[in-house]
C-alpha positions as CSV (number, residue, x, y, z in Angstrom):
1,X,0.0,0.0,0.0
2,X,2.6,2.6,1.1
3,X,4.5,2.1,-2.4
4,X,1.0,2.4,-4.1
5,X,0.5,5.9,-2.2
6,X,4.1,6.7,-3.5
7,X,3.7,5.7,-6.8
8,X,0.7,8.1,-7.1
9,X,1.9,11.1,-5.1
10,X,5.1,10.7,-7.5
11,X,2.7,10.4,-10.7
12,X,0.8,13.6,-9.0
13,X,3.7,15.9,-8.7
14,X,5.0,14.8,-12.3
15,X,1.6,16.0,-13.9
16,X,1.7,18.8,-11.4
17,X,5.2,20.1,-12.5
18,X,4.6,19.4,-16.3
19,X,4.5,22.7,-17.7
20,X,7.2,24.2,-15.8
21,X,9.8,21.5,-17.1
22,X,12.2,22.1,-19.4
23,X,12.3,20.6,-22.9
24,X,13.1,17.2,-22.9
25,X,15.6,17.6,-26.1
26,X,18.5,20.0,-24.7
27,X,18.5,23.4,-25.8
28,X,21.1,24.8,-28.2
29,X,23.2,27.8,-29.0
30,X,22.5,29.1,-32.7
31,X,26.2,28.3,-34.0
32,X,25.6,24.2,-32.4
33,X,23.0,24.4,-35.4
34,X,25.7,25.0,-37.6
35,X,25.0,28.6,-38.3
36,X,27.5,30.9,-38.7
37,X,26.5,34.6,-38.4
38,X,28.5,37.7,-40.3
39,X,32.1,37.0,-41.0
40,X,34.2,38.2,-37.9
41,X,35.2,35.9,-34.8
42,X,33.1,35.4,-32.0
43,X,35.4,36.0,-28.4
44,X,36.1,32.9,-25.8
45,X,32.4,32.5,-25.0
46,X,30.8,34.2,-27.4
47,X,29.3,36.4,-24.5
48,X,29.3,40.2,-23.3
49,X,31.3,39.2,-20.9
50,X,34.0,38.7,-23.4
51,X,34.5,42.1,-22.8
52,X,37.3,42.4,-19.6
53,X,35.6,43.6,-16.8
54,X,31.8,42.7,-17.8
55,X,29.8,40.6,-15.6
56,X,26.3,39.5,-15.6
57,X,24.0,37.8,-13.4
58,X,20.5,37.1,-13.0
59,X,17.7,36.3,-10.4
60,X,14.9,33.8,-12.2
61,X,11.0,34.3,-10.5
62,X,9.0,31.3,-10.8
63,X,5.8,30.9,-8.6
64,X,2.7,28.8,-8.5
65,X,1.0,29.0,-11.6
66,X,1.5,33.0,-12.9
67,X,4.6,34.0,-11.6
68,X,7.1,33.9,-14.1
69,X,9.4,37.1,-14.6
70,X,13.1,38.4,-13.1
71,X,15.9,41.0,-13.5
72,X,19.2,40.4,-15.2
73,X,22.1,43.3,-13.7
74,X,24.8,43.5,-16.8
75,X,28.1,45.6,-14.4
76,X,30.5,47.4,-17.0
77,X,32.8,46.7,-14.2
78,X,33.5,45.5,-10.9
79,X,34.2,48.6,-8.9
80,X,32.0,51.5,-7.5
81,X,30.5,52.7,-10.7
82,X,29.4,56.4,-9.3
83,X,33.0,57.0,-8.6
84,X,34.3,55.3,-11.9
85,X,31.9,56.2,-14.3
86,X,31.5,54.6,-18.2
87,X,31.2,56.5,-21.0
88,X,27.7,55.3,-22.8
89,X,25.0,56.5,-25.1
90,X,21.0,55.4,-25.6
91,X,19.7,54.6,-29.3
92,X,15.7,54.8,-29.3
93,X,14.7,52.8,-32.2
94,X,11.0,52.7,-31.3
95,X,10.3,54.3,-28.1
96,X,7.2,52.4,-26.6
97,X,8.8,51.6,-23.5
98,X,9.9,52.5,-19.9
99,X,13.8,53.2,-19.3
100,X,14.4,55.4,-16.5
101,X,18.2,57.1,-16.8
102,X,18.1,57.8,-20.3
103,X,17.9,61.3,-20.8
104,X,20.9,61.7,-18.1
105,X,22.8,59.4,-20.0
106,X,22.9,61.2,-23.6
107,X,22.7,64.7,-21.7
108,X,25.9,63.6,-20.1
109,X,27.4,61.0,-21.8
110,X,28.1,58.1,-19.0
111,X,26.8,55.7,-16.8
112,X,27.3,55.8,-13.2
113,X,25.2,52.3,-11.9
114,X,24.6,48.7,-13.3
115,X,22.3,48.0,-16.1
116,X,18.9,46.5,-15.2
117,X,16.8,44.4,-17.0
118,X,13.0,43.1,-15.7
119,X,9.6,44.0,-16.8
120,X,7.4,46.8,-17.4
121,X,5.2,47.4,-14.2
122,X,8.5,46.2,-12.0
123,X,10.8,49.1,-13.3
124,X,10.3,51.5,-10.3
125,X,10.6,49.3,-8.1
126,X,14.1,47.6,-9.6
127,X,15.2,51.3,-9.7
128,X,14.3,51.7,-6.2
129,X,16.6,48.8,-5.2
130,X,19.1,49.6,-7.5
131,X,19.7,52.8,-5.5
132,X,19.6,50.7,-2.0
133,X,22.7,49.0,-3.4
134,X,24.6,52.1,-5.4
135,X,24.0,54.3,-1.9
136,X,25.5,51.4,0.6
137,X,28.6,51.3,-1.7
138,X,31.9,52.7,0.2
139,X,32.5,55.4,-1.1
140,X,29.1,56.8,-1.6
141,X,28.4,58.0,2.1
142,X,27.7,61.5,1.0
143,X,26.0,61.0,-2.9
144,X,22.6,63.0,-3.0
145,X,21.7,62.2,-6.5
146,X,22.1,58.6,-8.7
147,X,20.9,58.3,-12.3
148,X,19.8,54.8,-12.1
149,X,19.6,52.8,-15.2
150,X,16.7,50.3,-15.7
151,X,15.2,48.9,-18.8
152,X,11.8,47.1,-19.6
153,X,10.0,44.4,-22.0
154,X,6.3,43.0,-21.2
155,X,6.2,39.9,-20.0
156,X,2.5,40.2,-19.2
157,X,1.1,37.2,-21.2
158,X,2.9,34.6,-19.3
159,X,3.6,36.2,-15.9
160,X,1.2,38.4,-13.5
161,X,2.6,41.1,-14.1
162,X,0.2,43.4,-11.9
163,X,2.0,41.3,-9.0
164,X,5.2,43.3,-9.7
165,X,7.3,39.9,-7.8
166,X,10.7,41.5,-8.0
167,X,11.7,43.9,-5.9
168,X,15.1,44.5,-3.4
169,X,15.7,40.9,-2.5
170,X,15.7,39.8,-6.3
171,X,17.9,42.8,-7.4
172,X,20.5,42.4,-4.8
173,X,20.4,38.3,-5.5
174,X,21.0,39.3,-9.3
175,X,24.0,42.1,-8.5
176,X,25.7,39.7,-5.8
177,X,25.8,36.6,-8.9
178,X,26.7,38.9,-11.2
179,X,30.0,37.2,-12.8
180,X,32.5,36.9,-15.8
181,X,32.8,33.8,-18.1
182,X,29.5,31.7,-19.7
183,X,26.6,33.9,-19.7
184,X,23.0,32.4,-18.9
185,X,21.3,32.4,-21.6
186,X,17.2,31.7,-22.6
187,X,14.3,32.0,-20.1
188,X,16.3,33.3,-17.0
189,X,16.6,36.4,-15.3
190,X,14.4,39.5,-17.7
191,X,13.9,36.9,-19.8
192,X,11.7,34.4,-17.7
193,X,8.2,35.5,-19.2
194,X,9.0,37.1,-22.4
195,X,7.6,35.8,-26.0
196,X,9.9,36.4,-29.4
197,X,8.1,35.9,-33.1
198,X,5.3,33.8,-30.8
199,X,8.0,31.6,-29.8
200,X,9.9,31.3,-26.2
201,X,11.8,34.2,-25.9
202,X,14.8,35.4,-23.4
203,X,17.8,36.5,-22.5
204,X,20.8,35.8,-25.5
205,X,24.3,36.9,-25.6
206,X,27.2,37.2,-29.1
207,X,30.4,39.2,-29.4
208,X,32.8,39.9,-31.9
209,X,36.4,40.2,-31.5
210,X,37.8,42.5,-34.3
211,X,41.5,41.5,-36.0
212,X,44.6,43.4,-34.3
213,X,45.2,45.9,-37.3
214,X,41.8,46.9,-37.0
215,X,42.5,47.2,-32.6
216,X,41.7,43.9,-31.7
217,X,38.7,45.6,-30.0
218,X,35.6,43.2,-28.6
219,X,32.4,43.8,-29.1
220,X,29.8,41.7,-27.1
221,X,26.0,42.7,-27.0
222,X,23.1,41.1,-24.3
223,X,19.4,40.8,-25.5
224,X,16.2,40.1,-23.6
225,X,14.2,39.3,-26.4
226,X,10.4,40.3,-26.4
227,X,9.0,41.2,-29.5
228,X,7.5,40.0,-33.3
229,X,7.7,40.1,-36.6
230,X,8.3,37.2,-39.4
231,X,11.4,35.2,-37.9
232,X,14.9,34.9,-40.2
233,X,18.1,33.1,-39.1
234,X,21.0,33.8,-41.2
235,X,18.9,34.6,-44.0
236,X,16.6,31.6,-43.8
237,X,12.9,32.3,-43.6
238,X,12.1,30.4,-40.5
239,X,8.7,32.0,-39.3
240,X,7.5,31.6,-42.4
241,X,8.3,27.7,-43.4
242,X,6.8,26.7,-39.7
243,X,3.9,29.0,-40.0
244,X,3.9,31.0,-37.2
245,X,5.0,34.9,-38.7
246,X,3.4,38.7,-37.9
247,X,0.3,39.3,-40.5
248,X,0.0,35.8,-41.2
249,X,-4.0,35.4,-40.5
250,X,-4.4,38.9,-43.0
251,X,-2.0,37.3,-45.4
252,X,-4.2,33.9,-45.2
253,X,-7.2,34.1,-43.9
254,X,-8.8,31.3,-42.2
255,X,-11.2,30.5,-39.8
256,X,-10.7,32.2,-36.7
257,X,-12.4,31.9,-32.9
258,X,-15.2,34.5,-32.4
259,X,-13.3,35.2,-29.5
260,X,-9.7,36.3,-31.3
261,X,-9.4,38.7,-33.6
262,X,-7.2,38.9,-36.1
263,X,-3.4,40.2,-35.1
264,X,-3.7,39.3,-31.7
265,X,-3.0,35.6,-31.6
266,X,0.5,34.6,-30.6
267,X,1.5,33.6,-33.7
268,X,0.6,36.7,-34.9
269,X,1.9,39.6,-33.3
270,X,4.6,42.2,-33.4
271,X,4.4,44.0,-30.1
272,X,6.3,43.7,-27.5
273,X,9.8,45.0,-27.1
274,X,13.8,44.3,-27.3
275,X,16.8,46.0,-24.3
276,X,20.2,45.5,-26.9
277,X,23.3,45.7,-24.1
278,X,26.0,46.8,-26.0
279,X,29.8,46.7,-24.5
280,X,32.8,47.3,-25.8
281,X,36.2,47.5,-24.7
282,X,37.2,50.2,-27.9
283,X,37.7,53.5,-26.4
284,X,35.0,54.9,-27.9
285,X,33.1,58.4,-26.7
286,X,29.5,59.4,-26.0
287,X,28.5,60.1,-29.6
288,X,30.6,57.2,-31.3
289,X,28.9,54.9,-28.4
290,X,25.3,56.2,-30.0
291,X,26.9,55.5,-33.9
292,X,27.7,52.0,-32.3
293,X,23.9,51.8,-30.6
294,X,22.2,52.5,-33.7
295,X,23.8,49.9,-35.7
296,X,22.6,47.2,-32.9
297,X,19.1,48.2,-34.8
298,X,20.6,47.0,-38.1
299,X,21.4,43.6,-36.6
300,X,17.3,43.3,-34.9
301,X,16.0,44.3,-38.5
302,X,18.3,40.9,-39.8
303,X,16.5,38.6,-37.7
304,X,13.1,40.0,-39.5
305,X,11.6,43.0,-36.8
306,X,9.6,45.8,-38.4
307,X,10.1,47.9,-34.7
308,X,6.0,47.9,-35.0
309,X,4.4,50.8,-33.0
310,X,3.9,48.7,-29.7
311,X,7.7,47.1,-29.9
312,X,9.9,49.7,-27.4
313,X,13.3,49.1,-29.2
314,X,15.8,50.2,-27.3
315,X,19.7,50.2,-27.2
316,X,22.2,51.0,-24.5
317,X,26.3,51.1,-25.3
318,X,28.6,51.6,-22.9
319,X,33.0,51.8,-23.4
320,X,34.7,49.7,-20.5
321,X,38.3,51.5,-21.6
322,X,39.9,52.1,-18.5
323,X,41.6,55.5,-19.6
324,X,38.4,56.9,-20.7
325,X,36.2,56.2,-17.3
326,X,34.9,59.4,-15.7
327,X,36.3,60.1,-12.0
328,X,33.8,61.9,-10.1
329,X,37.4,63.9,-8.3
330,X,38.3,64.8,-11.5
331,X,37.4,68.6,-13.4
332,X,40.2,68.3,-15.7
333,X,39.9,64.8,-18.0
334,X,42.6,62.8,-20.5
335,X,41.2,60.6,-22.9
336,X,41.9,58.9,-25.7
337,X,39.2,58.5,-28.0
338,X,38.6,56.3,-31.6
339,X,38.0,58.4,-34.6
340,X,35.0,58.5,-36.7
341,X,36.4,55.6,-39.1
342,X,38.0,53.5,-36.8
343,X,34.3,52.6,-36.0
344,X,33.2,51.0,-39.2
345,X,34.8,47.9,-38.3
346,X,32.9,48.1,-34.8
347,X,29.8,48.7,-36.8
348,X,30.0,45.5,-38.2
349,X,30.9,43.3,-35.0
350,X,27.8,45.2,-33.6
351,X,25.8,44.4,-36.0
352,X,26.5,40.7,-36.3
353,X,26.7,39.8,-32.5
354,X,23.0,41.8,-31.9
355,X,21.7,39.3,-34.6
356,X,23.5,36.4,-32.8
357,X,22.3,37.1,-29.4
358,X,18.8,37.2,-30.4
359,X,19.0,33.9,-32.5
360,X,20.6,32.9,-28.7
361,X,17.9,33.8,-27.1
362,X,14.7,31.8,-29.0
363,X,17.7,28.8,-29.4
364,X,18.0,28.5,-25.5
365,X,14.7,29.2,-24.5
366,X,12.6,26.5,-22.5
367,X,8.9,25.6,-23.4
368,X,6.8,27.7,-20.6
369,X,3.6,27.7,-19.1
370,X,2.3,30.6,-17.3
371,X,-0.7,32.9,-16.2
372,X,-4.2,31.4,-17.2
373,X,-2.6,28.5,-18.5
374,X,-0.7,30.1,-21.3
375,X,1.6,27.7,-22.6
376,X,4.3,29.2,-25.4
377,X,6.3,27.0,-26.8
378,X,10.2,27.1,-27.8
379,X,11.1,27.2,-31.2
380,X,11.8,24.1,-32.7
381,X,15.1,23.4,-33.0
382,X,15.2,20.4,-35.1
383,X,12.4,21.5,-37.4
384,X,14.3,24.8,-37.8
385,X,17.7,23.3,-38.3
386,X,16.2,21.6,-41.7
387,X,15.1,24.9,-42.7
388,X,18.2,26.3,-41.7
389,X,19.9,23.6,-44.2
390,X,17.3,24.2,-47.1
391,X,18.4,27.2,-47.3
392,X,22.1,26.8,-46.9
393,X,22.1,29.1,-43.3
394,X,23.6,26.1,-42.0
395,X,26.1,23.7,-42.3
């Protein structure tokens, strides 16, 4: 009898944890499909944190049956960022969307706290623990004034988002495990509840790594990946051989619930939103950073995004040169600074790791099942790999 009662409590919980498992087949980075993006070298792990000095970490909320959302903390370094401050720039592409530091940061060219990812409603919040941590920091004991830096996507289809479930304890968590090396990648951290092309979405992460007599410069970009559009790897059109692409029920019309109207099903929408992290090691200033944000756009358009008018696009580059980090003791500066065509090569590694990280981010994402039952699942990696091949995007 008592092995009968186990057998069925064991049965219970499996059917109980069903939709929060993982897929069964494991999850793989775009380039273990064979697919090689752009033509320049990808760094050690193919991560931002190829970049020396760039950490990330992440604190992943799942609860009960709706709770499925977190915050991702990108550091440009590891030392008190209000008294060594990073030059940076913000690129709007489409500017549906909540990010609370920006106009500081293009007024005055630098960032002085960690990068924050989570979702839409949670933003104030995040920022509110952000500046818990930046005031406790020796150092700060007499700062009045901290232009926090957090960034939003949506993930109110799978997660409640009204709940707002991260707050201090989740933001510290995320800055304490914040680390170099193998980046996290797919539905973890900011990228727990978000949606991409009506597939699994989440967090992805590319760089580039440009030859020494162009400066051997790295270029490594982070995405949390929330948005639409008709889905292409490497030039393959993979939302449209698996049927699931923005416009598709105007495009085809078939029968459709009373209850759903047309370009609102998952498959079907646009909306939504994309944070591009853009880091770089080039000593690069304020307005080259914003050149080098904007071309992170170039890289979202590749993987088939028409920035609709609900998608808040957004890009945020930062330089992690140590001679050209802004002192608050200092009112005279020295820096060294790339000129305007020693960027072009930059412009490319931007562009190619911002489509890599995204085709990261759907490649490592995890079937989920969330608020009210919604179930999205992650794109299909072998039925995607024989489009991939059809095409010749993979080897």
């Amino acid at each position: 009898m008592t092995l009968l009662i186990r057998s069925a409590l064991a049965s219970l919980l499996l059917f109980t944890l069903m939709p929060l498992l993982q897929d069964a087949s494991p999850r793989l980075r775009v380039r273990e499909l064979g697919v090689e993006v752009g033509i320049l070298p990808p760094g050690k792990f193919n991560a931002i944190t190829d970049v020396a000095g760039v950490r990330v970490g992440h604190t992943t909320v799942i609860k009960g049956d709706d709770v499925r959302t977190g915050v991702t903390a990108i550091l440009p370094h590891g030392g008190n960022l209000f008294q060594e401050k990073v030059p940076a720039a913000i690129f709007v592409g489409n500017g549906f969307g909540k990010l609370i530091g920006s106009t500081q940061v293009n007024e005055l060219g630098e960032i002085e706290t960690p990068i924050l990812l989570t979702n839409t409603l949670n933003v104030p919040k995040v920022a509110d623990a952000l500046l818990d941590w930046m005031l406790a920091l020796p150092g700060n004991e007499q700062v009045r004034s901290i232009n926090a830096i957090v960034a939003e996507t949506n993930d109110g289809g799978l997660n409640d988002i009204r709940g707002r479930h991260v707050g201090r304890e989740e933001v510290f968590a995320a800055l304490r495990s914040a680390k170099d090396g193998p980046v996290e990648e797919g539905s973890v951290g900011a990228g727990t509840g978000t949606v991409a092309f009506g597939w699994k979405g989440g967090i992805g992460t590319s760089s580039r790594v440009l030859p020494q007599n162009l400066g051997g410069w790295t270029v490594g970009v982070l995405v949390q990946s929330n948005y639409g559009g008709v889905l292409s790897i490497n030039g393959a059109p993979v939302g449209r051989e698996l049927g699931k692409y923005y416009l598709k029920e105007q495009l085809t019309p078939r029968r459709i619930s009373q209850t759903t109207s047309p370009g609102t099903t998952d498959e079907d929408r646009a909306d939504g939103s994309i944070i591009m992290v853009v880091a770089t090691d080039a000593p690069a200033d304020a307005r080259n950073l914003k050149r080098l944000a904007s071309r992170a756009m170039l890289g979202l358009a590749r993987t088939g995004s028409p920035a609709t008018n609900g998608s808040g696009d957004y890009v945020i580059a930062f330089s992690t040169a140590t001679q050209n980090r802004v002192r608050a003791s200092e009112s005279l500066r020295q820096t060294q600074t790339l000129g305007n065509e020693a960027m072009s090569p930059l412009f490319q590694a931007v562009v190619e790791a911002t489509e890599e990280a995204i085709y990261n981010s759907l490649c490592k994402a995890t079937t989920m099942t969330g608020r009210a039952g919604l179930r999205i699942e992650a794109l299909p990696l072998d039925q995607t790999k024989e489009v991939l091949r059809k095409y010749g995007a993979a080897k």
